[in-house]
N, C-alpha and C positions, 0 to 999 in steps of 0.2 A: 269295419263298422260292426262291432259286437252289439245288435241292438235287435228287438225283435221283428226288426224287418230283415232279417236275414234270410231266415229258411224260406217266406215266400219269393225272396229279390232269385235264391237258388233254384226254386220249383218255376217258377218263371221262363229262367231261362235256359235250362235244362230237361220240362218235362212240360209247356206252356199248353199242349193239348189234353194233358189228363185233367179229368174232372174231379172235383172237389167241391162238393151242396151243391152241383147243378149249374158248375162255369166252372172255365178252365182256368189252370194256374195263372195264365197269359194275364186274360180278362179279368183276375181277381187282382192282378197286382196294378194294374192300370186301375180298377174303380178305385183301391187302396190309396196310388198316388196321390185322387185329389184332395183325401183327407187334411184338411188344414184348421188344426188347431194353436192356440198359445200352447207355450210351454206347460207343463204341470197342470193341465186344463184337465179339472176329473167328471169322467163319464160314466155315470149311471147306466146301466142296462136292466131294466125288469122284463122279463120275456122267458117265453119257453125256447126251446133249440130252435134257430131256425139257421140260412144262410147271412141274414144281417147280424144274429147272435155270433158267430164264428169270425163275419169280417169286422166284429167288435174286434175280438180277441186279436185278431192277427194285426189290424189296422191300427188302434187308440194309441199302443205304446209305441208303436214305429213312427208315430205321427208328432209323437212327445206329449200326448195326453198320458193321463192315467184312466185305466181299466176300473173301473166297482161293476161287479156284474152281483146282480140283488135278488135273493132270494124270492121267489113266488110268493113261494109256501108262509114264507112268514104273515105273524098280522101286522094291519097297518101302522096302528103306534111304532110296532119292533122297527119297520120299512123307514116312519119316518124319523125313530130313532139315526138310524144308518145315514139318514143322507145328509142329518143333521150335522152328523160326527164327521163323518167324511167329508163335509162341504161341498156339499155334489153344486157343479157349474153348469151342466146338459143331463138331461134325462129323454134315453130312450125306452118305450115303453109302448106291449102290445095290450095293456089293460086302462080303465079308466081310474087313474090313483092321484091326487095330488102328493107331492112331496115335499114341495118350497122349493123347486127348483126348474130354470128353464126347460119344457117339453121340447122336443127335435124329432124331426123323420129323418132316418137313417137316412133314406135315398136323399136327402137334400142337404147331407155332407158328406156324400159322397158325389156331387152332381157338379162340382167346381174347375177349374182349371189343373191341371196337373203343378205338382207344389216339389220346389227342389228342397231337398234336405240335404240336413250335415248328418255326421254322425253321433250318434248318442255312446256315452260310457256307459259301461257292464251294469256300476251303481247305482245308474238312473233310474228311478223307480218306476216301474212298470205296471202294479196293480194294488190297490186295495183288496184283501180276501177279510168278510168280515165272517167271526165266526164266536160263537159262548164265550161268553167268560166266566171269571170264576167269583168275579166283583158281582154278577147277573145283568153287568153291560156286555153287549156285543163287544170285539173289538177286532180293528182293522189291522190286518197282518200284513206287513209292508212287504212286500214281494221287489227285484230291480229286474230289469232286463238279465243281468247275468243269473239270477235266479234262476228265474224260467226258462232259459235257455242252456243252464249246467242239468237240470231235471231232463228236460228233454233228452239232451245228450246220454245222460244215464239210465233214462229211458231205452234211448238207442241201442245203447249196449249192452241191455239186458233181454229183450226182443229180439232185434234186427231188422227194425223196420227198414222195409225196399217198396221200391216203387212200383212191381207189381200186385201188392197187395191192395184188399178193397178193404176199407173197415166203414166198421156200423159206427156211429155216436148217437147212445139215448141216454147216457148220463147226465143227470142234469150240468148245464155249462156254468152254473154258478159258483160249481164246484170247481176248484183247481184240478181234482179227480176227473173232472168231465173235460178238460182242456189238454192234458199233460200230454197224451197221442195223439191231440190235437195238430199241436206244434213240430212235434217228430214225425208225424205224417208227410205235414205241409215241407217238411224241411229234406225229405227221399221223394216225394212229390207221387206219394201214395194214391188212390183213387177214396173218397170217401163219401158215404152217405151218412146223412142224418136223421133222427125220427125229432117230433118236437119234445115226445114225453114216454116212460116204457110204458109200451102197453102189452103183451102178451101176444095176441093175435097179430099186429100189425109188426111186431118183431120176428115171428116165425113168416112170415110173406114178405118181408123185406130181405132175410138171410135168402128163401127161394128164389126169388125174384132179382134180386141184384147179385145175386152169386156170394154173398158178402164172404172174405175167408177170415177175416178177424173182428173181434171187437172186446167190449168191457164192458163190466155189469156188479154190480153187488150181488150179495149171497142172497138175500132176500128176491130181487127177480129172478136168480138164477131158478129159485126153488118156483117161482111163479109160471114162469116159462116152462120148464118141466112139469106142472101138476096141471099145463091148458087144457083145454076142449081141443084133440088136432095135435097136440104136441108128439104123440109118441109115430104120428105119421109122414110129422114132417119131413120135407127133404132139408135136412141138414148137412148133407155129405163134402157142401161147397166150406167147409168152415176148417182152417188150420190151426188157428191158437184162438182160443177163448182167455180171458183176466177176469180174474175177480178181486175185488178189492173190498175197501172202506168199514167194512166191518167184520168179526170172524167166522166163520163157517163151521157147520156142523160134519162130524165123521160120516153119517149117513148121507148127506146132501153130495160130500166128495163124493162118493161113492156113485150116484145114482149118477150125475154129471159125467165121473171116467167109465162109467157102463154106455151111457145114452152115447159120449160121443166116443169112441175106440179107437178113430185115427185123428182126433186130434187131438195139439197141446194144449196142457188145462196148467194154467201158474196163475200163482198168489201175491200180489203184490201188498204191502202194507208202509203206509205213511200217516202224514200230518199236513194241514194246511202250512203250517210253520215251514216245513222242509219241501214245499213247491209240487209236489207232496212228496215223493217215491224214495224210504229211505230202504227196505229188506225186499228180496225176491225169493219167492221158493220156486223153484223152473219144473218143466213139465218133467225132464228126465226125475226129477223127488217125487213128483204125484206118482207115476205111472214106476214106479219102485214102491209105493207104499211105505207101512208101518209106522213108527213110530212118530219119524217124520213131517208126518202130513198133522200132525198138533203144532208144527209149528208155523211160523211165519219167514223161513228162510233167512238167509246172510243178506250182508248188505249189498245196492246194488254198487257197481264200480263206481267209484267218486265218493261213494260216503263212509266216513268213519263211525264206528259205533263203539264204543264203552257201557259194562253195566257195572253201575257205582251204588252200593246198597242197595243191588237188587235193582233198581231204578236204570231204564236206559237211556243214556245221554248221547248226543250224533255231534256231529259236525260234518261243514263240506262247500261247497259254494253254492250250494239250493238251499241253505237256511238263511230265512227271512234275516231283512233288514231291523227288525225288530214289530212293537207293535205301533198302530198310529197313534201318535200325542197319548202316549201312556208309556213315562220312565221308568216307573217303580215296578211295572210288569215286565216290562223288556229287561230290568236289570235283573229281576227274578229269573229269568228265563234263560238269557243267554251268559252266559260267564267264560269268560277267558277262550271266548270264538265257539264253545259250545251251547248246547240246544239242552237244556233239562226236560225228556217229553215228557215227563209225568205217566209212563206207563210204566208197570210192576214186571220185571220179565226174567226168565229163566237162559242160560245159555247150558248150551253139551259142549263135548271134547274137540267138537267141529267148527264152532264158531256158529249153528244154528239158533236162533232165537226163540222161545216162547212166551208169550204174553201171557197173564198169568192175571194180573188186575190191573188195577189205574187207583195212581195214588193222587190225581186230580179226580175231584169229584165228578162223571161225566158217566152219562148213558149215551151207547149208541142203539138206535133203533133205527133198521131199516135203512142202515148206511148214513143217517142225520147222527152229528153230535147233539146231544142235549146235556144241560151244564142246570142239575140240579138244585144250583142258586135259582136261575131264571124261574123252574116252579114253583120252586119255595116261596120267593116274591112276590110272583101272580096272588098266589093262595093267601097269602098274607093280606095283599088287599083288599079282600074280601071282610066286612066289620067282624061277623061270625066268628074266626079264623083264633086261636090263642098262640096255637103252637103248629107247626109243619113241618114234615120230612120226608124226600122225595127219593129215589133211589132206583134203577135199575134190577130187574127181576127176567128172568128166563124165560122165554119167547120163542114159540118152534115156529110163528113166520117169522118176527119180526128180529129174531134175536135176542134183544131186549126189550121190555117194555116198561113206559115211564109207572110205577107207582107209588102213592100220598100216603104217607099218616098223618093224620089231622086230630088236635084235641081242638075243638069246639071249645068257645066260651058261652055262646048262646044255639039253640035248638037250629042244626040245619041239618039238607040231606047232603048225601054225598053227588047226586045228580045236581041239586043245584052248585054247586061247587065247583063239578065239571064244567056248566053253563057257563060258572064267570072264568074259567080256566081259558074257556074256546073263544071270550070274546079278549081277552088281553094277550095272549100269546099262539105261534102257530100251532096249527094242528098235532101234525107228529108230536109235537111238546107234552099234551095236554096229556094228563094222567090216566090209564084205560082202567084203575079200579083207586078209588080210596075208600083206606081203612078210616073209619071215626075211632076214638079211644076216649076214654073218659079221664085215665092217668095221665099224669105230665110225660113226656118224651123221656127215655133212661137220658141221662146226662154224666160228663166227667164230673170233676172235682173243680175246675175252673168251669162249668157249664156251661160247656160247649157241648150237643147236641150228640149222643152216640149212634152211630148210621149203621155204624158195623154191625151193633147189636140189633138192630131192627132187619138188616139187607140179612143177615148171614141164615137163617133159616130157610128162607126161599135157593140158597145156591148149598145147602148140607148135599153132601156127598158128592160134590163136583171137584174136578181136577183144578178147575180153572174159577176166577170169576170174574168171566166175561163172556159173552154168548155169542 
């Protein structure tokens, strides 16, 4: 039964006393049991990290639901976009939101008689991941069982997760980034704690306190956690492999991260919602060698294929999505002849090492969040004032990047009110942290389409890369 009740049905029965959120493998896979859902029954989750967040993840798909775990941070149109598209059937949820769909307490589906199952095929779709589009709709990335669980694996193999290890989870769980050593944990029947959300301080006394020796983090907390109140005192000494992922990392930040920690492993992982995520590894033996190197993002890990076709890198492998939800003309865009076109711009050496270079999809990352500069563009748009907008990615020493607007105004506004209607239509991270007003029309081509390049590229003069 290749289905995502596997690694816990494994951690059960081979490691049923380790703890995992605060019950053991045993007792996790028995409250799992009584999960009984229909077939294809999809389940909303909005919530921060908690224990019922995680026996979403492990339980929904093994149960023959589907997983949609939903963004907080979004606003609530975006949320009740999502659940519209998705067709949500159950929504679980630690906030007061309507969404158009049945409310549930976790504990009271999981409170039933224990439920026998068959087994489910690889293809069976396993999760919704909704994430920017480039239309400035969200769109749901069809994730199967054999997905999630071929990442994992490659996961595995590029790690080596064991079962004496303890890891932290504070990434958010919405993220497939927050789940992927979720699964490979539960599947070596790892010990794991969870926080609900990163916060600095309670991360530095959780790593003490629980001994934690692994975990995962964006560049952005990485730089947070190091610059605390406390931090350069902490006891760290319990921690063996640190990850970073989701967004790129500065030379300086590498740097101060393999000073602070000197005996442990520091590696880089880089993916895509699309590829379950985990498609390049750069491993600690590259950090802790230096040079040139550490500009990149590593080879692929074992199980993925990677091609760079005009520059452009294209994957394949059994962790790329099933395509996108009820959206043909994007999935046929995207996947071709069993490959994945990721829309990132990238360099390769004589080694098979990778560097990202830019993204020929229009997308900013801030702070580890995609933002998909249609979606501001749109916002801004509906504002009456608005004639012309353009949004774009700019250089960011916390966040990496940061979203910012050129707006030509048809009528007299500020750029403060503009943020106001920014922050009430889309989430926060989205919203633009400076707009330029302009009096001239936006540079444009010759068929008048918007030139970006020429408004982004003075902000990124004199950089290797354009991406932060």
């Amino acid at each position: 039964m290749s289905d995502l009740g596997w690694p816990l049905r494994r951690a059960a029965r081979l490691h049923g006393d380790r703890v995992a959120f605060g019950a053991g493998y045993r007792e996790l896979a028995d409250r799992l049991a009584r999960l009984d859902l229909a077939p294809g029954t999809r389940v909303g989750f909005l919530g921060a990290n908690s224990r019922e967040h995680a026996e979403a993840w492990l339980g929904v798909p093994a149960a023959g639901g589907v997983m949609v775990s939903l963004n907080y941070r979004l606003a609530p149109d975006e949320l009740r976009f999502i659940a519209g598209d998705a067709e949500l059937d159950l929504l679980v949820t630690d906030r007061d939101v309507d969404l158009g769909c049945e409310r549930v307490e976790w504990e009271a589906l999981v409170s039933g008689p224990p439920v026998e199952r068959a087994g489910l095929a690889p293809e069976t779709l396993a999760a919704l991941s909704y994430t920017g589009g480039t239309t400035g709709r969200p769109k749901g990335v069809m994730l199967s069982h054999g997905n999630l669980l071929a990442n994992a694996q490659h996961n595995l193999a590029a790690t080596g997760h064991r079962a004496d290890q303890r890891w932290l989870h504070v990434c958010p769980m919405f993220h497939v980034a927050g789940i992927a050593n979720l699964i490979a944990c539960t599947w070596v029947g790892a010990e794991q704690v969870l926080l609900p959300r990163f916060e600095p301080a309670p991360v530095l006394e959780t790593i003490e306190r629980e001994r934690i020796t692994h975990t995962v983090l964006v560049p952005t907390m990485l730089q947070m956690l190091l610059d605390a109140s406390g931090a350069a005192e902490a006891d760290l000494s319990s921690l063996r492999h640190v990850q970073y992922a989701a967004s790129p990392i500065s030379a300086e930040l590498q740097a101060r991260v393999l000073d602070r920690l000197p005996d442990c492993d520091v590696a880089q992982f880089y993916g895509m919602t699309e590829a379950a995520p985990t498609v390049t590894h750069l491993t600690p033996e590259d950090h802790r060698r230096g040079g040139e190197r550490l500009r990149s993002v590593g080879t692929p890990v074992p199980g993925v294929e990677a091609e760079v076709r005009d520059g452009e890198l294209w994957i394949r492998g059994p962790n790329v999505m099933q395509g996108y939800w009820r959206r043909e003309q994007e999935t046929a865009d995207a996947l071709v002849d069993g490959w994945y076109c990721t829309g990132d711009l990238v360099a390769e050496d004589d080694d098979g090492y990778l560097y990202v270079v830019d993204r020929a999809k229009d997308m900013i990352v801030t702070g580890g969040e995609n933002v998909y500069s249609l979606e501001v563009e749109a916002a801004l748009m509906r504002h009456p004032a608005v004639a012309e907008a353009a949004a774009f990615g700019v250089p960011d020493d916390r966040w990496g990047e940061a979203v910012h607007a050129v707006v030509v105004p048809r009528e007299p506004v500020t750029a403060d009110a503009l943020v106001d209607h920014c922050r009430a239509a889309i989430a926060g991270f989205k919203v633009p942290r400076e707009i330029e007003l302009r009096d001239e029309p936006l540079p444009k081509s010759g068929p008048g389409k918007v030139l970006k390049t020429a408004l982004r590229e003075p902000f990124w003069e004199g950089r290797e890369r354009r991406v932060n």
